[in-house]
C-alpha positions in Angstrom: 28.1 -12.1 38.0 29.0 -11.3 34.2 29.7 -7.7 33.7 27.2 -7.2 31.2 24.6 -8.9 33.2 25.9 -6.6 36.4 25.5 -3.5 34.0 21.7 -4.6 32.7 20.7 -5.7 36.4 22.0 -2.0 37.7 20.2 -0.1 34.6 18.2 2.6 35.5 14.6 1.0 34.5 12.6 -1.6 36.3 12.3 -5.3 35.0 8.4 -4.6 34.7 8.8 -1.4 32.3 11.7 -3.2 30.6 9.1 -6.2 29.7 6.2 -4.2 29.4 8.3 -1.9 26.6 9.9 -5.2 25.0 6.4 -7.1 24.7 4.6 -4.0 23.2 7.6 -3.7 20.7 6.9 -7.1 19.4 3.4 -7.8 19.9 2.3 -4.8 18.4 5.0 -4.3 15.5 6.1 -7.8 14.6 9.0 -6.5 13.6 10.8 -8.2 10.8 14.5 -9.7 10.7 16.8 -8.0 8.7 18.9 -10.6 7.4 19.7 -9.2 3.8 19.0 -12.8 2.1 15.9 -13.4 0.3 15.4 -15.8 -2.9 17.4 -16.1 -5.9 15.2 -13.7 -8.8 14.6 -15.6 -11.6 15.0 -13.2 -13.8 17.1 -9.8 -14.2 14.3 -7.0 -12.5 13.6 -3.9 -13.6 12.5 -2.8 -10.1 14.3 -2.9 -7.1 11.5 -1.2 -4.6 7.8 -0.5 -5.1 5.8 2.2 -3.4 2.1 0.6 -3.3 -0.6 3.6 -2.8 -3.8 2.0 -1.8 -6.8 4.6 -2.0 -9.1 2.4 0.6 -13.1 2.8 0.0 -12.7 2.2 -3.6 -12.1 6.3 -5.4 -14.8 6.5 -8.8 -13.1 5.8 -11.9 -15.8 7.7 -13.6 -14.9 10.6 -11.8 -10.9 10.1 -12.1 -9.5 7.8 -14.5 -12.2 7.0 -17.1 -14.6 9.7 -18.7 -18.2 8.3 -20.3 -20.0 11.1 -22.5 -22.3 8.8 -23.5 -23.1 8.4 -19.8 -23.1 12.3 -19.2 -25.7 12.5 -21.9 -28.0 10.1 -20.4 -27.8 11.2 -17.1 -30.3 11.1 -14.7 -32.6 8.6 -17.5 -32.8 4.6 -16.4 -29.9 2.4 -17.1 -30.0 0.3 -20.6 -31.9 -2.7 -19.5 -30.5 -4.9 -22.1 -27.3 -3.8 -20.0 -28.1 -4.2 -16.3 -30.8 -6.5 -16.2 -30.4 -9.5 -14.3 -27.4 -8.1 -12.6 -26.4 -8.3 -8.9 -25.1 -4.6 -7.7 -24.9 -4.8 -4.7 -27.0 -2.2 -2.1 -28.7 -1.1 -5.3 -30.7 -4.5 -5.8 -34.7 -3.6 -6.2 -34.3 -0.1 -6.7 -34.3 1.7 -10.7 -30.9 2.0 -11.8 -30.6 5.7 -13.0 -27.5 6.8 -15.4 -25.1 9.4 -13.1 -23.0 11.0 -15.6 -19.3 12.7 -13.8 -19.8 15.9 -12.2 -16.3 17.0 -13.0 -14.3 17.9 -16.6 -12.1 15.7 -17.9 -9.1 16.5 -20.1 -6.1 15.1 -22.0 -2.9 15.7 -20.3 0.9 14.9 -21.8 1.6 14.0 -25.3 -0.3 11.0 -25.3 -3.7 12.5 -24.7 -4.3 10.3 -21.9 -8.1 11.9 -20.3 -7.4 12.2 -16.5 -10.2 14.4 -14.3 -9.9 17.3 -13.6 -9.2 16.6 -9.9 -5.2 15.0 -10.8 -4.0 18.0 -12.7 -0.4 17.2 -10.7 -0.5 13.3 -11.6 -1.5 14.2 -15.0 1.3 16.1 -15.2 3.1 12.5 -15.6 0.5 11.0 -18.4 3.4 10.3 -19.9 5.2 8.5 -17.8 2.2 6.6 -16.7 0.1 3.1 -17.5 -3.4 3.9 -17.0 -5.3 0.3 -16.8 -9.2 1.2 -17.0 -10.1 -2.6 -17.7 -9.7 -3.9 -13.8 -11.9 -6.6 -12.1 -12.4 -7.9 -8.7 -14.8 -10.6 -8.1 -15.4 -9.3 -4.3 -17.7 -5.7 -3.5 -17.6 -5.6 0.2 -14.5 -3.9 1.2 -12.8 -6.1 4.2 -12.6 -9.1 1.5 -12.1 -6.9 -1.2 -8.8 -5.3 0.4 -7.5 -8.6 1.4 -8.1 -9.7 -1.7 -6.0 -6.7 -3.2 -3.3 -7.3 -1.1 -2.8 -10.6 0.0 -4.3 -12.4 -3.3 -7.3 -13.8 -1.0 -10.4 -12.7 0.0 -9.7 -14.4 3.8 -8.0 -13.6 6.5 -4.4 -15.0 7.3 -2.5 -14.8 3.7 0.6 -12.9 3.5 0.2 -9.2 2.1 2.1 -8.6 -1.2 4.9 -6.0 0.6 5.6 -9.5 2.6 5.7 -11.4 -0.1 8.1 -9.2 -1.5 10.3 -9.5 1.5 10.6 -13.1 1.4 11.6 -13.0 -2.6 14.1 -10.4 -2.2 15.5 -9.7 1.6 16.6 -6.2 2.6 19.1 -3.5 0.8 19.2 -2.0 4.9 20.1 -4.2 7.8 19.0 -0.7 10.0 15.7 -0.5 8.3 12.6 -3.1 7.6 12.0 -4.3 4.4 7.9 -3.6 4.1 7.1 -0.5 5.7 3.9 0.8 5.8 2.1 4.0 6.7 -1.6 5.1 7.1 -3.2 8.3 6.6 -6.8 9.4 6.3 -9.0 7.9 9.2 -11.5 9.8 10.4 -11.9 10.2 14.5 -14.2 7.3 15.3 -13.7 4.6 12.1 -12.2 1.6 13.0 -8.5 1.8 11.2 -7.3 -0.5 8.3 -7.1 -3.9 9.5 -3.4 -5.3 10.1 -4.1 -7.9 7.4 -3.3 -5.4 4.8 0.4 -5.5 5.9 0.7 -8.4 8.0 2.9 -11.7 7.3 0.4 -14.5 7.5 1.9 -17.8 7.4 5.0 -16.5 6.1 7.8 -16.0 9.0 7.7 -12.5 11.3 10.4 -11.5 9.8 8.3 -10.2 6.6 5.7 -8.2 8.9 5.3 -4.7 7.7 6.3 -2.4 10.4 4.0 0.4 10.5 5.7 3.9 10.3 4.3 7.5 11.7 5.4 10.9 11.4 6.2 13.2 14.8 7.9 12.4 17.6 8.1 8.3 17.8 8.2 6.9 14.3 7.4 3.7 15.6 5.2 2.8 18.3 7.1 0.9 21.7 10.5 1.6 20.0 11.7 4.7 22.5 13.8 3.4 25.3 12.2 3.9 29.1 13.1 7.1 30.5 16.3 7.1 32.4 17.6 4.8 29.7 20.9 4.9 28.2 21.8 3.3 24.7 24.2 1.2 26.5 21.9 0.2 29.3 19.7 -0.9 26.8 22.3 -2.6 24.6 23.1 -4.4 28.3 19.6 -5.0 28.9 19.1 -6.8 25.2 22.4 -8.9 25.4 21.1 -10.2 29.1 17.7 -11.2 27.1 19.4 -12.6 24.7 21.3 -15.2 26.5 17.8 -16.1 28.6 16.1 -16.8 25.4 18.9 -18.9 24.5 19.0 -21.0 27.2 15.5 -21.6 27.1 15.5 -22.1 23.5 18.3 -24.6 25.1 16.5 -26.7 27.0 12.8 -26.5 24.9 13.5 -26.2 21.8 11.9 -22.8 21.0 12.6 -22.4 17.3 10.6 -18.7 17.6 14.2 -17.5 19.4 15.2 -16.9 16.7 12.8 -14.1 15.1 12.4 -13.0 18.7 15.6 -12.1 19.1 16.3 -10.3 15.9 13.6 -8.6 16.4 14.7 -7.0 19.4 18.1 -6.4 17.3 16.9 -4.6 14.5 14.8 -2.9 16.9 17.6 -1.6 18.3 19.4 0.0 15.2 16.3 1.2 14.6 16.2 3.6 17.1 19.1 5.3 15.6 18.2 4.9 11.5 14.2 5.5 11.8 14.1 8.8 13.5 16.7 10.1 10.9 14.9 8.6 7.5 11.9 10.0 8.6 12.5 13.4 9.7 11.3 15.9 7.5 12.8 18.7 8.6 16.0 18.0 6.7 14.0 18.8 3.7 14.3 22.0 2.0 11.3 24.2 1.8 10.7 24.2 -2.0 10.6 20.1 -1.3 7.9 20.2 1.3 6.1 22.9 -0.8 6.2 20.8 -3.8 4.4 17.8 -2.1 1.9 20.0 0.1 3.4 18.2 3.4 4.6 20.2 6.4 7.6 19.0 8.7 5.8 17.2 12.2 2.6 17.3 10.7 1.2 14.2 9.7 -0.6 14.0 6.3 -0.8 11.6 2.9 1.8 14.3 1.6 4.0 14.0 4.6 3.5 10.2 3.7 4.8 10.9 0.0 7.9 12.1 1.3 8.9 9.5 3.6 8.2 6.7 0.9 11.0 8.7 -1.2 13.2 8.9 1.9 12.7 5.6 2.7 13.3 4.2 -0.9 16.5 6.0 -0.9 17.5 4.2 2.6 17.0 1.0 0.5 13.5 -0.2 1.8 11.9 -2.3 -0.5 8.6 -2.1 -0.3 6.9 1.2 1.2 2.8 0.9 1.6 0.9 3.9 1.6 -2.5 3.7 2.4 -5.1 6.4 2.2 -8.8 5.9 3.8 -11.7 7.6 3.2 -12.3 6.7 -0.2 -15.9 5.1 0.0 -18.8 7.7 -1.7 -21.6 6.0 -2.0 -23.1 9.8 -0.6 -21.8 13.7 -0.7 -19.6 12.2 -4.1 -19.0 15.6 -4.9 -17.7 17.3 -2.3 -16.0 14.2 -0.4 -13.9 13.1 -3.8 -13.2 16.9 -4.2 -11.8 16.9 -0.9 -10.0 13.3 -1.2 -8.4 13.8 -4.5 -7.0 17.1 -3.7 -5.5 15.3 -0.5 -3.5 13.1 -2.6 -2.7 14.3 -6.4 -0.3 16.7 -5.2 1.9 14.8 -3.1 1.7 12.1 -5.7 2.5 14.4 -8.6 5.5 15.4 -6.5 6.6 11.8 -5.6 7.1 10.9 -8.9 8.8 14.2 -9.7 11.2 13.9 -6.9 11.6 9.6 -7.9 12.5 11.3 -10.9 15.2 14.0 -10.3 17.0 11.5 -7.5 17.3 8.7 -9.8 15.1 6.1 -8.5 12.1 6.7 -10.9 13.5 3.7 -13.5 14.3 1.0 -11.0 11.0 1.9 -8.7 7.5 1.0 -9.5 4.9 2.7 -8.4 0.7 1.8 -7.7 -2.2 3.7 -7.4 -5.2 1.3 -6.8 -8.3 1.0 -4.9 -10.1 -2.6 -4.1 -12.8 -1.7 -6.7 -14.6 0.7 -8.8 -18.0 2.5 -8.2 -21.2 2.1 -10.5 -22.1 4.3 -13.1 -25.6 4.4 -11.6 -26.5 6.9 -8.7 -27.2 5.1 -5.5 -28.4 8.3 -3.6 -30.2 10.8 -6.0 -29.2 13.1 -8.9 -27.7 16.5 -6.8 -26.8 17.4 -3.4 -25.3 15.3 -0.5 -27.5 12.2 -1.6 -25.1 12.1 -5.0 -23.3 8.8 -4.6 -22.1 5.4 -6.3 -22.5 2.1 -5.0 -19.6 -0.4 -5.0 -18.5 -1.6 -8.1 -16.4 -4.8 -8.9 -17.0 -5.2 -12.8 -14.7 -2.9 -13.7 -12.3 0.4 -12.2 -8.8 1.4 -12.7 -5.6 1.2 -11.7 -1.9 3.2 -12.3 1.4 2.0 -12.6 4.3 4.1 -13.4 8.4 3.8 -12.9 10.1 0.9 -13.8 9.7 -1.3 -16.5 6.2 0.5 -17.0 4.9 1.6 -20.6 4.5 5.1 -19.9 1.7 7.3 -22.0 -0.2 3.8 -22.3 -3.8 3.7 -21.4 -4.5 -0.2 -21.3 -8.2 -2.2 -22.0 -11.5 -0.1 -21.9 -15.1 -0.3 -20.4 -18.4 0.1 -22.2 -20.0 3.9 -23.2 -21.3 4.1 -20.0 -18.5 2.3 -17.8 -20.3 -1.0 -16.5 -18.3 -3.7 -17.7 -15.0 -4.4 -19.3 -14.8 -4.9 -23.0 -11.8 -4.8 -24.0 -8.5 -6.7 -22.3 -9.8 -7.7 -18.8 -7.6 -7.9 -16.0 -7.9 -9.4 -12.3 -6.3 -7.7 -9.1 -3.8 -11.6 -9.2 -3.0 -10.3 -12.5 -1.8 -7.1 -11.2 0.4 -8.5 -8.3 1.9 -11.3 -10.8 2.8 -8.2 -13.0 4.6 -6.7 -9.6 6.4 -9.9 -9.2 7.2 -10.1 -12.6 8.9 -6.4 -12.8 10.5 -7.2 -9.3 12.6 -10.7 -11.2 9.9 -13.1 -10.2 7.9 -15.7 -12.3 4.6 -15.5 -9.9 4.4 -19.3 -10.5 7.3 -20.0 -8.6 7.8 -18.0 -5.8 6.2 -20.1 -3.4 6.2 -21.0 0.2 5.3 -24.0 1.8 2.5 -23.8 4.5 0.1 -26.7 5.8 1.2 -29.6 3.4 1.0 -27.2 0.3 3.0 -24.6 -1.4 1.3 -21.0 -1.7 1.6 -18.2 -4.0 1.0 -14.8 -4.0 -1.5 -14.8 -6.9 -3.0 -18.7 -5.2 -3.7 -20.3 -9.1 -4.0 -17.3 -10.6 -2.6 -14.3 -12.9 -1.2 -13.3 -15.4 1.1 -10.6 -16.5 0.0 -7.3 -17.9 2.2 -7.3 -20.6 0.9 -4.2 -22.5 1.1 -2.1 -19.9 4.5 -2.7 -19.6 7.9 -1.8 -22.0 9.1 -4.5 -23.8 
């Protein structure tokens, strides 16, 4: 017998709890290759990474990014009818659509002015370093579709997220890391979590997969060898795999071999290069204290850090998603609560971009799926205070590179219903991600079921003025 078969066959772990460790690894990660190739850019970037915040259950622009007097001043009186008349929104069909004016101050922050609520006085810190787009659409109001739609360009299942997409045009700067990470924060005990969609690989190969990432003890799910274990058992065990997948990719003709088995490769430098780039403990206390997080303790802030960690380890695309977001009662207290979770460790994330050097070749995005109305949907004070869902119109941030900062871009109406000035669509904003990252959304295309697809499907354009020139 070979000697590295003898050594994987005399390893101190059974062939069940090998295969049961193996197939959790990659049926619940679908861990990416790491090849380092990806597509030619066609253009010089001005990114190389992007952190992608996604505040899921759609945060109230009227509350954070867009203040209405005129709204505040009607509050609590009907809606204009020459405004909202004949208008579908959504739960609040058949009932009278009363004016709900911001419980909270707003006030100009940098040298630009820019109005930001009073609940981001850490990300306001960086008006001027920030786009602030109030002029966003999304044709979609439920929030399954409308998340897909945010991330993948499609309101249905089984499209590539954008972090994927962004694997496949530009490969990996980190053979030992994945290339589209992404990490969750925020679910309540008992709420179903975000749906895999939001970093999954649709049609495009596993290798593009965003492998979820957690703080404490295992960083990544399955990836901890069995107990009893050695590293070079385990190398033995993976090289004896290897050459049974390859003779059975032999004699069938399995072309998934391939992803299989550098899957269980990168896997495998993983477990050396994960635990490392995401230990906080290495961070000085005046860090941690300037993001809120604590070392072990998982949290949006603890989040914050890893993206920068992880962005200095080369990972392309770091996903951050926040849930929790979705007031349509208890506004008040619940976006009180949210917002103080979050603008903080954000402030601090681009602070810290900032001082390492990575804030000019990094772009950042704050974005929900869609806004919430200007209209009450629950009453006028207490824990019925809400906002229905909202599609014509919420906002978005961008900051880092290639970004116009101290820009606030398009505008709503006096009371914040629809868009009236420079309207932009959710393709628009991931062709403008492409287009900072070197590619003309147009063309960066894969072919799937006799067709090519895009990111952006036949849509987008780029937000030019919210960007330098």
């Amino acid at each position: 017998m070979n000697s590295w078969l003898d050594h994987a066959v005399s390893a101190p772990l059974s062939r069940r709890g090998f295969l049961r460790g193996s197939a959790g690894l990659l049926g619940s990660l679908s861990l990416p290759r790491i090849g380092g190739h990806g597509q030619q850019p066609h253009f010089a970037p001005r990114a190389k990474n992007v952190v992608f915040v996604m505040l899921l259950g759609a945060p109230s622009q009227v509350d954070l990014f867009d203040p209405k007097p005129e709204l505040q001043r009607i509050d609590g009186q009907p809606m204009p009818e020459s405004l909202v008349k004949g208008q579908a929104v959504d739960q609040l069909k058949g009932r009278n659509l009363v004016a709900a004016g911001s419980r909270f101050q707003f006030h100009r922050r940098g040298q630009c002015g820019m109005e930001l609520s009073e609940l981001l006085p850490h990300l306001g810190q960086h008006a001027d370093r920030m786009a602030l787009v109030r002029s966003m659409t999304s044709t979609l109001i439920n929030h399954p579709p409308a998340q897909s739609l945010l991330t993948t360009g499609a309101g249905e299942v089984g499209r590539p997220s954008c972090g994927s997409w962004v694997s496949y045009g530009l490969g990996s700067q980190n053979r030992d890391l994945p290339t589209f990470a992404t990490m969750v924060s925020g679910n309540e005990p008992g709420v179903p979590p975000p749906p895999v969609q939001l970093w999954g690989n649709g049609f495009l190969p596993g290798e593009h997969h965003g492998v979820v990432l957690q703080g404490g003890a295992e960083a990544v799910r399955f990836l901890q060898n069995q107990p009893g274990t050695s590293r070079e058992g385990r190398r033995a065990q993976l090289d004896a795999l290897q050459a049974l997948d390859r003779l059975r990719q032999r004699t069938h003709g399995d072309a998934s071999t391939d992803d299989r088995v550098a899957a269980y490769e990168l896997a495998y430098r993983m477990q050396e290069q994960v635990p490392e780039a995401v230990r906080l403990q290495s961070e000085s206390a005046a860090t941690l204290e300037m993001y809120g997080a604590k070392a072990g303790e998982p949290s949006f802030a603890a989040n914050c850090v890893m993206a920068r960690r992880l962005v200095e380890r080369g990972v392309r695309f770091v996903q951050l998603v926040d849930d929790g977001w979705d007031h349509h009662a208890q506004l008040v207290r619940n976006l009180r609560k949210k917002a103080g979770e979050v603008d903080r460790p954000l402030g601090a994330l681009l602070t810290d971009l900032q001082r390492s050097g990575l804030f000019d070749e990094t772009l950042v995005v704050i974005a929900g799926e869609f806004g919430r109305t200007p209209m009450n949907q629950g009453g006028q004070s207490g824990d019925r205070y809400g906002r229905d869902h909202h599609g014509k119109c919420f906002s978005v941030v961008l900051a880092g590179a290639g970004v116009r900062g101290g820009t606030v871009v398009g505008a709503t109406d006096e009371l914040g219903y629809q868009v009236v000035e420079d309207p932009f669509t959710l393709h628009d904003l991931q062709a403008t991600m492409l287009h900072l990252l070197g590619f003309d959304h147009e063309r960066l295309v894969f072919r799937h079921r006799g067709r090519d697809f895009r990111l952006t499907d036949v849509h987008g354009h780029v937000m030019r003025k919210a960007l330098l020139g």
